[in-house]
C-alpha positions in Angstrom: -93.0 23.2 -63.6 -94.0 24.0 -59.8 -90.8 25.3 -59.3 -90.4 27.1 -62.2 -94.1 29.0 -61.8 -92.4 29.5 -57.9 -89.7 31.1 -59.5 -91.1 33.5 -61.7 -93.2 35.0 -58.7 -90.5 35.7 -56.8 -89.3 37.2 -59.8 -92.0 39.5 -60.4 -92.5 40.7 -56.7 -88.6 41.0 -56.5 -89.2 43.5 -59.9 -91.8 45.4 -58.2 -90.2 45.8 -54.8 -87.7 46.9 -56.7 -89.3 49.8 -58.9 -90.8 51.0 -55.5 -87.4 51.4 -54.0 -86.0 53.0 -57.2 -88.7 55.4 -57.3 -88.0 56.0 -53.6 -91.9 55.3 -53.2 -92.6 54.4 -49.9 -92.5 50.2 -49.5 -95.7 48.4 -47.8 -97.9 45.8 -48.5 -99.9 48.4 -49.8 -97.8 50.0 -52.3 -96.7 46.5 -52.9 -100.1 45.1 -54.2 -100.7 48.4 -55.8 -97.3 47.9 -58.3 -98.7 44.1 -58.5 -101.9 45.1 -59.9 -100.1 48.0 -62.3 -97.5 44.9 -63.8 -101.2 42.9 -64.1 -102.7 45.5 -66.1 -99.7 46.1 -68.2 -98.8 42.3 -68.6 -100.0 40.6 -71.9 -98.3 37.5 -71.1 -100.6 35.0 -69.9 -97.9 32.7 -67.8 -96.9 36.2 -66.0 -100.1 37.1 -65.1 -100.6 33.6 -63.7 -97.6 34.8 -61.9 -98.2 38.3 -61.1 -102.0 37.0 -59.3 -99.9 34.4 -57.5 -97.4 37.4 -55.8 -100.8 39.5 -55.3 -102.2 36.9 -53.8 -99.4 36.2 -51.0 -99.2 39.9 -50.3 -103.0 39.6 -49.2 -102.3 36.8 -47.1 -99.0 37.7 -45.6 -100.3 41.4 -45.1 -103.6 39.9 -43.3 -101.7 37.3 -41.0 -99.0 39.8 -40.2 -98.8 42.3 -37.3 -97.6 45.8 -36.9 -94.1 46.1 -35.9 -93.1 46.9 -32.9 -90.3 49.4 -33.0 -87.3 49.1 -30.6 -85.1 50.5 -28.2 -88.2 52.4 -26.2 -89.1 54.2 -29.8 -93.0 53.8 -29.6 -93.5 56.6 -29.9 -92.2 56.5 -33.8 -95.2 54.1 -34.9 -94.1 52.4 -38.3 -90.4 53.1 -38.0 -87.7 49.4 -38.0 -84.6 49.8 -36.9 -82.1 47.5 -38.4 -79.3 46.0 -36.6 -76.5 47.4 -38.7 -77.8 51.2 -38.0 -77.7 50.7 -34.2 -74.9 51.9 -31.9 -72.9 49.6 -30.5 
């Protein structure tokens, strides 16, 4: 059951990551949390809600016990802006 409980949150804050990036909304922990409480609102389902307040509640604690990025390549002055490996010259 655990597992299955596991599961669905990853489920549900794979479904709202999702809906931000479809929306082209921007993607934080922030706007994260924010889509969380919207599904928890909407959600009549009492095992999803169990669900949805277990994703909210490791977007608190990730977004507490996680610093800023750095950015890379000498791009500080661009606060906020990750570079991934696949978009860098080679």
């Amino acid at each position: 059951m655990f597992r299955d409980s596991e599961k669905l949150t990853n489920v549900i804050t794979g479904e709202a990551l999702l809906s931000l990036l479809a929306e082209g909304a921007p993607v934080s922990s922030e706007s994260l949390a924010e889509r969380l409480r919207h599904f928890l609102g909407a959600e009549e389902d009492a095992h999803r809600r169990k669900s949805i307040l277990a994703a909210l509640t490791l977007v608190n604690i990730l977004s507490v016990h996680h610093e800023p990025m750095r950015t890379c390549a000498g791009n500080d002055d661009k606060p906020g802006v990750v570079y991934f490996w696949s978009d860098m010259k080679h």
